[in-house]
N, C-alpha and C positions, 0 to 999 in steps of 0.2 A: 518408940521414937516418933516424935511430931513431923508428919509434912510439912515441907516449906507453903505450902498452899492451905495449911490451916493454922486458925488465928490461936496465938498461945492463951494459957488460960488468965482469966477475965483480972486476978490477984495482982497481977505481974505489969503494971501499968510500965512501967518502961520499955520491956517489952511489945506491951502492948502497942504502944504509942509507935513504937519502930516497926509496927508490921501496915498499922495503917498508914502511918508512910510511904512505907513501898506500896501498899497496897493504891493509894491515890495514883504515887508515879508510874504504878503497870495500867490503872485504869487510863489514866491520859495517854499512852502509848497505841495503848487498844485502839482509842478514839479516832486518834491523828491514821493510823495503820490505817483505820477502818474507812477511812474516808477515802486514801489514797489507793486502796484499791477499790471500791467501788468508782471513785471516776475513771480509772485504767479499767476494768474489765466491765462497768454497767450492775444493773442489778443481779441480774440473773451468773453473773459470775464472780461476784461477790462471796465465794463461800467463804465460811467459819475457817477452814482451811487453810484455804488463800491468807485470811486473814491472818492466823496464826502462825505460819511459817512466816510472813513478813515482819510481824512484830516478835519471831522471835522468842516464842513462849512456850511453855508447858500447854494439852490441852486442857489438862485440871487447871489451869489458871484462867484460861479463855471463862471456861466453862463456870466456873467459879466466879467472875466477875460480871456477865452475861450469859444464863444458860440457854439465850434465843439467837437467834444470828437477825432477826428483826429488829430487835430490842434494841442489840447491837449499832444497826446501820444506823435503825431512828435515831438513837443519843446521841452516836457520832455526828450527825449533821448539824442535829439542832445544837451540840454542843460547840461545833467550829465556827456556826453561822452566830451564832451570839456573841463569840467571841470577836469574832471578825467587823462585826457590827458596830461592836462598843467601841473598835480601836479607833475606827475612820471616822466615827462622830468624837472622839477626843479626840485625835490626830491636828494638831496644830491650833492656829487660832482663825478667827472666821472676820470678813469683811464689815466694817461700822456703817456704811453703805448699806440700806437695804436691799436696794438691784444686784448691787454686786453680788449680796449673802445668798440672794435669789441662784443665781449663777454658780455658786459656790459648792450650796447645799444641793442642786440636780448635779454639778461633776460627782460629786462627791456620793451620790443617790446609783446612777450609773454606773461608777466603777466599779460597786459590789457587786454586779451581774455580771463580771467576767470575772470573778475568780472561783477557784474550786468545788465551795462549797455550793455554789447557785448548781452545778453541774449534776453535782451528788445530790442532792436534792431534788433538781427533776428528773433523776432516776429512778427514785422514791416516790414521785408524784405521779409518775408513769404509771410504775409497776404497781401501786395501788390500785389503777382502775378495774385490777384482775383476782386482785388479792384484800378479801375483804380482811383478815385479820391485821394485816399492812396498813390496810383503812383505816382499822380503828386504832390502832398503836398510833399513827401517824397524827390524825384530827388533832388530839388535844396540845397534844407538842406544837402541832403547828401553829393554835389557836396561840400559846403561851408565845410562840417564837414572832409572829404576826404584831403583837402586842409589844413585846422587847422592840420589833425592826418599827413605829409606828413611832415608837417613844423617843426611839436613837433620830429617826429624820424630823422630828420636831426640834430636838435641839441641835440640831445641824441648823436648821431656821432660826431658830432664834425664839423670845418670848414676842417680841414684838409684832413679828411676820404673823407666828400661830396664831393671833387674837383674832387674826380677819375673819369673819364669818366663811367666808368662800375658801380659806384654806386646807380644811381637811379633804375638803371634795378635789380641789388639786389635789394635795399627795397621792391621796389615793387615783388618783387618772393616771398621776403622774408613776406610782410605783406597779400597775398595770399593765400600760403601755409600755415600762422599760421592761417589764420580764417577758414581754409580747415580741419587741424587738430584740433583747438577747437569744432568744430560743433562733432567731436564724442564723446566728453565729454556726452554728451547729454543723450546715452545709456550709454554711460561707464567710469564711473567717473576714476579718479583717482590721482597719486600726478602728477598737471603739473611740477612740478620743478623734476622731474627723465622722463621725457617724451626723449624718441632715438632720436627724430626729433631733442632736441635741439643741439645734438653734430654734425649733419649734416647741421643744419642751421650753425654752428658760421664756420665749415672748408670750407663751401661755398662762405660765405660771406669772409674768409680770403682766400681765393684761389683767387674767382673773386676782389678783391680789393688789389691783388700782397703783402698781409701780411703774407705767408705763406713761403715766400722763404728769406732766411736770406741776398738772397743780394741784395735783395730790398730795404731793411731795411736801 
């Protein structure tokens, strides 16, 4: 008799097709689980365990799906933060105003560093400083995920804003400074949406991107 945790054989496409099914929907379970208790417990309490009793699973299934608990943490983040990325640059429609779009696209740059996954992730960016294996799992995801979050705040700006020569050197100030300023949330909670930095990021971004001066315009 077949385990539920092994793939029926290769003939039996119907079958088949309904086990990777499930198989996708326990993978996303894992992911979402795995996030959720790395930000409640941090890295170092993040076990396979943990994990598994939350999501509920067989350990042949954990283990079957990710047999690292690294492996694990890494996907799950990078797998939330991409997702989480694509929604807030689709999420609605954007300012015909340049200034405003300016304005728009840093709310909208900001808010992704106070949710979950910014959390669980510099969990990961921590614990890598001790854990070269971490290190290296983490690098190229990250590089991939870096790239995805680079792509999503450009079109949050718009094609027009990106053309400026001086805009990537903004983003990049700009997405620096904000994960420099979210890490102190850490001790010291508070509302991000009344945060000083944000009236300094948008006059920045509109100074260095010539939307500041009306005869620009």
């Amino acid at each position: 008799m077949k385990s539920t945790d092994q793939a029926p054989d290769a003939d039996d496409s119907i079958a088949y097709s309904d086990y990777a099914a499930r198989s996708r929907v326990t993978q996303q379970h894992l992911l979402d689980t795995a996030v959720e208790v790395l930000i409640e417990h941090g890295y170092s309490g993040a076990s396979t365990l943990k994990i598994q009793q939350r999501a509920g699973v067989s350990r042949g299934r954990l283990l079957h799906q990710y047999p690292h608990r690294d492996a694990l943490l890494v996907a799950a983040v990078q797998h939330i933060a991409e997702g989480r990325v694509r929604a807030t640059h689709e999420s609605g429609s954007w300012p015909d105003d340049p200034a405003e779009r300016v304005a728009a696209a840093i709310d909208s740059m900001w808010s992704t560093y106070h949710q979950g996954y910014f959390w669980a992730a510099t969990e990961l960016w921590l614990a890598a400083r001790q854990n070269r294996a971490l290190a290296e799992a983490l690098r190229p995801r990250e590089h991939a995920l870096g790239a995805a979050i680079r792509e999503a705040v450009d079109g949050m700006f718009g094609p027009e804003i990106t053309a400026h020569p001086r805009y990537a050197a903004v983003r990049d100030l700009l997405n620096s400074s904000m994960r420099g300023v979210a890490l102190t949330y850490a001790f010291d909670p508070r509302d991000p949406s009344a945060d000083p930095n944000l009236a300094s990021w948008r006059s920045l971004a509109l100074r260095e991107l010539d939307l500041d001066d009306p005869a620009a315009s």
